[in-house]
mmCIF file of the C-alpha atoms, coordinates in Angstrom:
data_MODEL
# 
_entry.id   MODEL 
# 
loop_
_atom_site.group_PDB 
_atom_site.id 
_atom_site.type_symbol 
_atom_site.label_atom_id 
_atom_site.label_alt_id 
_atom_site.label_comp_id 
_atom_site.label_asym_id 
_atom_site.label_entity_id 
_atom_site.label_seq_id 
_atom_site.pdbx_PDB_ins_code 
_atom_site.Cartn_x 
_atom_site.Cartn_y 
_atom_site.Cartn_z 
_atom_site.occupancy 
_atom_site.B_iso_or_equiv 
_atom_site.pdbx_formal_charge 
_atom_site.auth_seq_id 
_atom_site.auth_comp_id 
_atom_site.auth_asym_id 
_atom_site.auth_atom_id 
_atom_site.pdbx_PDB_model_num 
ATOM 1   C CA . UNK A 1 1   ? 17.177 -5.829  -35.792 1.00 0.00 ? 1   UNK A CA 1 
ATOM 2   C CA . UNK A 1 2   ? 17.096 -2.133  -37.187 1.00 0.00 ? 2   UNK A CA 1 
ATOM 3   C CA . UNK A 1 3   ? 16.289 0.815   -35.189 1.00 0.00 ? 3   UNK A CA 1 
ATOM 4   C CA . UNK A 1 4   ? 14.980 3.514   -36.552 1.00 0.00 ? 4   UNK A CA 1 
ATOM 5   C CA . UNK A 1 5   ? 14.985 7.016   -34.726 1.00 0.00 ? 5   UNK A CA 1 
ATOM 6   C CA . UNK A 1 6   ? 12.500 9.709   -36.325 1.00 0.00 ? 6   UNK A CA 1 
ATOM 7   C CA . UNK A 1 7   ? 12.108 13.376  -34.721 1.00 0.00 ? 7   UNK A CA 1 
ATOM 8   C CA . UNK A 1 8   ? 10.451 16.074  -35.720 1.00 0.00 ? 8   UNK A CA 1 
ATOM 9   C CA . UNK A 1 9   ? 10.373 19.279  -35.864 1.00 0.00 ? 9   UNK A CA 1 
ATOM 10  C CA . UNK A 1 10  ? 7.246  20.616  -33.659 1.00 0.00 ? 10  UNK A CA 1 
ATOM 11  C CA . UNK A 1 11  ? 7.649  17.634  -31.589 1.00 0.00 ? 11  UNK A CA 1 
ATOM 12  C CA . UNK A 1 12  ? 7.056  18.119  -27.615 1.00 0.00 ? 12  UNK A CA 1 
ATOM 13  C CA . UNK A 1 13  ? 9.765  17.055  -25.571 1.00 0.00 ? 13  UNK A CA 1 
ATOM 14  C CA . UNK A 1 14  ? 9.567  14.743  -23.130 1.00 0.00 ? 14  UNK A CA 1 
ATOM 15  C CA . UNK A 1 15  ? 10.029 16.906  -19.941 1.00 0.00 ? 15  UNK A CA 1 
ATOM 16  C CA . UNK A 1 16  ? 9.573  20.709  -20.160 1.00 0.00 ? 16  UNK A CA 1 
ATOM 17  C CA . UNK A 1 17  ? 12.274 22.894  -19.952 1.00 0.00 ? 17  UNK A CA 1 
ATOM 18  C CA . UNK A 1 18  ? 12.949 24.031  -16.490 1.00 0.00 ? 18  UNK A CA 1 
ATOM 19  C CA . UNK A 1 19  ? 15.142 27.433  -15.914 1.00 0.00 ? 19  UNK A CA 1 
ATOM 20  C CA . UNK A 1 20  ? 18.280 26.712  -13.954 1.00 0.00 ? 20  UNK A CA 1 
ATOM 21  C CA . UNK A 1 21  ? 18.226 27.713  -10.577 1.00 0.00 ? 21  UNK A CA 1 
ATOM 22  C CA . UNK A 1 22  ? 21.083 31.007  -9.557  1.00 0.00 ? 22  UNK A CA 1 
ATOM 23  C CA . UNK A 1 23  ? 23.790 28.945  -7.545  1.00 0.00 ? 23  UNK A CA 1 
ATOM 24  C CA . UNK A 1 24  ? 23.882 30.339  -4.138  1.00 0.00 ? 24  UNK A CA 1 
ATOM 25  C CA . UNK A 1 25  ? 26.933 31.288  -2.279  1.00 0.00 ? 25  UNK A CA 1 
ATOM 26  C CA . UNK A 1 26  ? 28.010 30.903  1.333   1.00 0.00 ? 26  UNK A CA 1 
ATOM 27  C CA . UNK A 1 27  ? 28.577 33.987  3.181   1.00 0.00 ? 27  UNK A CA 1 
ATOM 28  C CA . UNK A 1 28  ? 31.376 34.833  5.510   1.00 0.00 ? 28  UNK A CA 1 
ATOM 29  C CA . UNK A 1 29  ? 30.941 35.964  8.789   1.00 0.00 ? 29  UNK A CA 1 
ATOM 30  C CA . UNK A 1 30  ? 28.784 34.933  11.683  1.00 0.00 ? 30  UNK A CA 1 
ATOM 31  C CA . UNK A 1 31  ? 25.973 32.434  11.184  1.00 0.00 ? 31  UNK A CA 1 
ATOM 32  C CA . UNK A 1 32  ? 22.366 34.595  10.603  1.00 0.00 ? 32  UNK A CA 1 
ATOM 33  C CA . UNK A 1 33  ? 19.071 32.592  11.284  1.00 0.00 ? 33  UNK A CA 1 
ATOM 34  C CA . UNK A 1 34  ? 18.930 30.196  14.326  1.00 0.00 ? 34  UNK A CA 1 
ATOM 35  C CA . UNK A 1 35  ? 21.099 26.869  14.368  1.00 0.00 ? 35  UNK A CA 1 
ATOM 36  C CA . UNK A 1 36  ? 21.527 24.237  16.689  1.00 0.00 ? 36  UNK A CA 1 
ATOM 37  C CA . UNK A 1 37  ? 24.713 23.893  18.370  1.00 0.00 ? 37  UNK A CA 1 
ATOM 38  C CA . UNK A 1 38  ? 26.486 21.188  19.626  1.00 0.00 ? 38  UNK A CA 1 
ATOM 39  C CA . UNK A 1 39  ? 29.617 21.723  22.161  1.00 0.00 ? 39  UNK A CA 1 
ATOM 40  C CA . UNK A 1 40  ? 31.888 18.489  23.218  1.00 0.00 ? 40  UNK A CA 1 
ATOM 41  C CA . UNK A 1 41  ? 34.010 18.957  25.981  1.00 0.00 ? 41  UNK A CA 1 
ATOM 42  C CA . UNK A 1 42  ? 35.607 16.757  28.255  1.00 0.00 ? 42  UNK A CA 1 
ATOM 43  C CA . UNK A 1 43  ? 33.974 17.363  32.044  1.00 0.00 ? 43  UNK A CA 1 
ATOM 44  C CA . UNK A 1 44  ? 37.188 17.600  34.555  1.00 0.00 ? 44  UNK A CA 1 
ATOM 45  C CA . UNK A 1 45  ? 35.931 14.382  36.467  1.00 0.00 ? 45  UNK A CA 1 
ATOM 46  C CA . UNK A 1 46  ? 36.379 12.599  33.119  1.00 0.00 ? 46  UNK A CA 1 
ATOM 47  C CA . UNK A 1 47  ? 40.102 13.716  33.138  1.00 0.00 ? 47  UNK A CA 1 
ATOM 48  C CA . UNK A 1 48  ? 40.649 12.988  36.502  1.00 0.00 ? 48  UNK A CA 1 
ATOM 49  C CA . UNK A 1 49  ? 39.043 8.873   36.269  1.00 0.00 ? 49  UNK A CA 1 
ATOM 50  C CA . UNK A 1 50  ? 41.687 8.716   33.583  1.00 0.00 ? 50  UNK A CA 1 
ATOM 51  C CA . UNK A 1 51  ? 44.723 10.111  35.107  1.00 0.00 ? 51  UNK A CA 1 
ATOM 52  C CA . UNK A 1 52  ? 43.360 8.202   38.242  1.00 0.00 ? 52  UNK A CA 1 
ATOM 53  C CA . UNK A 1 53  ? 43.012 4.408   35.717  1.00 0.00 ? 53  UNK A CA 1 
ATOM 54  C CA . UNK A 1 54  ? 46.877 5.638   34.731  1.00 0.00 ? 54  UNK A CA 1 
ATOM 55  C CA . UNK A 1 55  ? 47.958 5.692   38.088  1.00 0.00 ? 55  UNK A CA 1 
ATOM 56  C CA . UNK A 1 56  ? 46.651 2.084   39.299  1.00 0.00 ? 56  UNK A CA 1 
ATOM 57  C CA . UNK A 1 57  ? 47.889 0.974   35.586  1.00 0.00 ? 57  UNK A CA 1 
ATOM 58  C CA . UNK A 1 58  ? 50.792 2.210   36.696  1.00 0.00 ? 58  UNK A CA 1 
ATOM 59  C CA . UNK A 1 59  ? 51.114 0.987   40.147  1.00 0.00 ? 59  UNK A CA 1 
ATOM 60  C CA . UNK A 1 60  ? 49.700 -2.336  39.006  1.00 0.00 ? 60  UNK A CA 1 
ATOM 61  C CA . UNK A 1 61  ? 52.381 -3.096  36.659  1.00 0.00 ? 61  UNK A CA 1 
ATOM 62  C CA . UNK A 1 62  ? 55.395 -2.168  39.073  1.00 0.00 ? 62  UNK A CA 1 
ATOM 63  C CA . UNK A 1 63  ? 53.953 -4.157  41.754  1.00 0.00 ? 63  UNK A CA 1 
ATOM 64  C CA . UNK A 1 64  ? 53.900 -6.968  38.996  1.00 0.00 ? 64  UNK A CA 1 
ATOM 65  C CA . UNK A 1 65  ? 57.657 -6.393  37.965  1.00 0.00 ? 65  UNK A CA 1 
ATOM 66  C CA . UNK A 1 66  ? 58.789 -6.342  41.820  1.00 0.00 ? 66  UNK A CA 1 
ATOM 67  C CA . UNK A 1 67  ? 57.975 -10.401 41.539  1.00 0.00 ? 67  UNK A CA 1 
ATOM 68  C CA . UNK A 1 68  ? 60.702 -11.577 39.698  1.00 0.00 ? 68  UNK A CA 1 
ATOM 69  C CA . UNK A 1 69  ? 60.317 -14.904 37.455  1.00 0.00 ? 69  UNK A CA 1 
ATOM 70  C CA . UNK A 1 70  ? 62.588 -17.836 39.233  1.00 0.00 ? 70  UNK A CA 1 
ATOM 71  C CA . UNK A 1 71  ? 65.718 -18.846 37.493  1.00 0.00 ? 71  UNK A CA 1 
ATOM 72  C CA . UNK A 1 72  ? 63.900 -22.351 37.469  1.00 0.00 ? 72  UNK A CA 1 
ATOM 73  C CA . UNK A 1 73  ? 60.643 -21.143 35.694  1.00 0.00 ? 73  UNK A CA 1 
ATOM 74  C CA . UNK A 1 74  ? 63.050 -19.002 33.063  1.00 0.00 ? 74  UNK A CA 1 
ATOM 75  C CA . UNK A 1 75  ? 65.138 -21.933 32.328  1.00 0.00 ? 75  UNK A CA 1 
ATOM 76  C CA . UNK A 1 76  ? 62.049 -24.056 31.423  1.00 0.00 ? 76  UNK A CA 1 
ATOM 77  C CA . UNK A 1 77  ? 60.256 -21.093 29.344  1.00 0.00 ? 77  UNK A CA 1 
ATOM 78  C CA . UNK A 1 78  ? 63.861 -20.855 27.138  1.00 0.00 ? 78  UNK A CA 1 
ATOM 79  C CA . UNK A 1 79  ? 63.297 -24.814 26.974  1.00 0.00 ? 79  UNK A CA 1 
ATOM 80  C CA . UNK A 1 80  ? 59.598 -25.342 25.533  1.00 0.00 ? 80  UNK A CA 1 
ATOM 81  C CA . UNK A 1 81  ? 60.142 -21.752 23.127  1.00 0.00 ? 81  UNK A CA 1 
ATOM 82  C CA . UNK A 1 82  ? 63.649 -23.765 21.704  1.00 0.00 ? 82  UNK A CA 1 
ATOM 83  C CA . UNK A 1 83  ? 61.771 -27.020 21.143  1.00 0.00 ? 83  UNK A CA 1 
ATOM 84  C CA . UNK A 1 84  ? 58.946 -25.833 19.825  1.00 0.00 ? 84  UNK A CA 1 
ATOM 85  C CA . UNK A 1 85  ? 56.320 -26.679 22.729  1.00 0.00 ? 85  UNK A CA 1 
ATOM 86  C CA . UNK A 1 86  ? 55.473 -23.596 24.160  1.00 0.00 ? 86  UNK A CA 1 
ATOM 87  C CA . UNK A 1 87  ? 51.913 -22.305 22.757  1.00 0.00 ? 87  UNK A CA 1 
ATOM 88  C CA . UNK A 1 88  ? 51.273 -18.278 24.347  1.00 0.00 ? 88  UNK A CA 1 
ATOM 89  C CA . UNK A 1 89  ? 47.824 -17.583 25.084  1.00 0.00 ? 89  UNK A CA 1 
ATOM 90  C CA . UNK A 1 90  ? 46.723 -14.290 23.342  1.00 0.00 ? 90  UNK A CA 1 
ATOM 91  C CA . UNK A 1 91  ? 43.549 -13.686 25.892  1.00 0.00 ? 91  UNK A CA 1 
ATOM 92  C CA . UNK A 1 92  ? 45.744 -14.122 28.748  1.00 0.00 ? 92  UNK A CA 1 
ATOM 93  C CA . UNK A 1 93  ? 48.068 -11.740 27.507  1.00 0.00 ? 93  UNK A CA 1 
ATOM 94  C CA . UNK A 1 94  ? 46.071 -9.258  26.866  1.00 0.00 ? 94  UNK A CA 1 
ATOM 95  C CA . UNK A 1 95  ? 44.667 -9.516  29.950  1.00 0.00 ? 95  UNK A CA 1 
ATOM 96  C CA . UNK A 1 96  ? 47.404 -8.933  32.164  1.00 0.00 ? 96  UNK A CA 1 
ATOM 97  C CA . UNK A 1 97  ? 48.639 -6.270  29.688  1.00 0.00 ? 97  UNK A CA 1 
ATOM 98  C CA . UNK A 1 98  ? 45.168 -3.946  30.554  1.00 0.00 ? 98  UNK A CA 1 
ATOM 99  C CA . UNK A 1 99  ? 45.744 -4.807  34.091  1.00 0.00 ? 99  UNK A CA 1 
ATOM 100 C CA . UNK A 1 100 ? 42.838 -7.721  34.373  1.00 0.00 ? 100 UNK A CA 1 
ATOM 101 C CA . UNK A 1 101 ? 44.929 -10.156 36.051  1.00 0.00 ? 101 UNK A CA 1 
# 
């Protein structure tokens, strides 16, 4: 298949020629004209329910370490991990590790 391309001279172009636009610049200094604004802040009630979520994290999770496994319940743990037997349950820890029980 050939493909032949012919121009011509006085031929019109397929678009017209449209005169590039000046490239505007941003100024420095204070925004003119009016803008929305958006402002995020934390409210100090917000802080407080988390320092407060710490705390009983915190309290949580020492009353938890005060009950201390039984040497019986450790010796059988070290037994099923060496044999191969002992299967964790990811949802459970997870769980107890965001205080859920």
């Amino acid at each position: 298949m050939n493909i032949i391309f012919q121009t011509t001279k006085n031929a019109t172009a397929y678009r017209t020629a449209v005169p590039a636009q000046p490239r505007k610049t941003a100024v420095a200094g204070p925004a003119r004209g009016d803008y929305d604004t958006v402002n995020i802040s934390r409210t100090r009630s917000a802080q407080m329910d988390d320092e407060s979520f710490a705390r009983l994290l915190a309290r949580r999770t020492a009353v938890g370490l005060g009950n201390g496994a039984s040497q019986e319940k450790v010796q059988e743990l070290g037994r099923r991990v060496a044999d191969g037997s002992y299967q964790p349950d990811a949802q459970r820890i997870a769980g107890r590790l965001l205080g859920l029980g």
